[in-house]
C-alpha positions in Angstrom: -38.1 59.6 6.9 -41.9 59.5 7.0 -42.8 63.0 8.6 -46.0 60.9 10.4 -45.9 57.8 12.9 -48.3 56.8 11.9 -46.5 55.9 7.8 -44.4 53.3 9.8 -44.4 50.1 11.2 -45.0 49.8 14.6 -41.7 49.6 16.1 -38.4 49.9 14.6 -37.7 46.1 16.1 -36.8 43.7 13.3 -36.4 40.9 16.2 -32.7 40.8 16.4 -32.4 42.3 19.7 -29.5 42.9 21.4 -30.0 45.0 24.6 -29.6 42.5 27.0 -25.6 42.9 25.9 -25.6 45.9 24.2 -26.9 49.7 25.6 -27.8 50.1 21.8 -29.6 47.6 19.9 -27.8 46.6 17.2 -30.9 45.4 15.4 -32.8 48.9 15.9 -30.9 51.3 17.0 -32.5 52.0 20.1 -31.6 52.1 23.5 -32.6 49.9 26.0 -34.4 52.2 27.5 -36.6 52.9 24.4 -37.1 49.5 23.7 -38.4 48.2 27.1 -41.2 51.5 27.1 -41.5 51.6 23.6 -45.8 51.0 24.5 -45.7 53.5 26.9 -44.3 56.4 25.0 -46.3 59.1 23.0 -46.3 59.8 19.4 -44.0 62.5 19.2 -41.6 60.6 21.3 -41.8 57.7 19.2 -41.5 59.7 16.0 -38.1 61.6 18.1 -36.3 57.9 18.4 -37.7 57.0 15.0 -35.8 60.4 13.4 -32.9 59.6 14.9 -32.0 56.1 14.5 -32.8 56.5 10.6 -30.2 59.7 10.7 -28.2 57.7 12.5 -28.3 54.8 9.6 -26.0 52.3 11.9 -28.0 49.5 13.0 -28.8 46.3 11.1 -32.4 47.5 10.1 -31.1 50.2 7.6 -27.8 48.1 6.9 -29.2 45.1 6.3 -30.3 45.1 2.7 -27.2 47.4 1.5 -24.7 45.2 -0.4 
């Protein structure tokens, strides 16, 4: 995990996007929530929701590429 925002992409959104079903994104991992204010949130907050949807490994962006 990059220990500075500013080392990632924008947004953990790879454009599969599932929280109009879903409370959790499958794509990202984040909740809706997080998704619909990502623009409005500060760095650290963004860097909080970045640490734990890489801990939590689950969604499609970190389980995409694994075989």
């Amino acid at each position: 995990m990059a220990s500075n925002l500013h080392d990632l992409p924008d947004s953990p959104c790879i454009g599969v996007c599932s929280t109009l079903f879903d409370d959790v994104c499958k794509g990202c991992g984040r909740m809706a929530g997080e998704v619909s204010n990502w623009v409005f949130l500060s760095d650290a907050e963004k860097l909080a929701i970045w640490e734990r949807i890489t801990r939590e490994g689950t969604a499609m962006r970190f389980t995409r590429d694994k075989v």
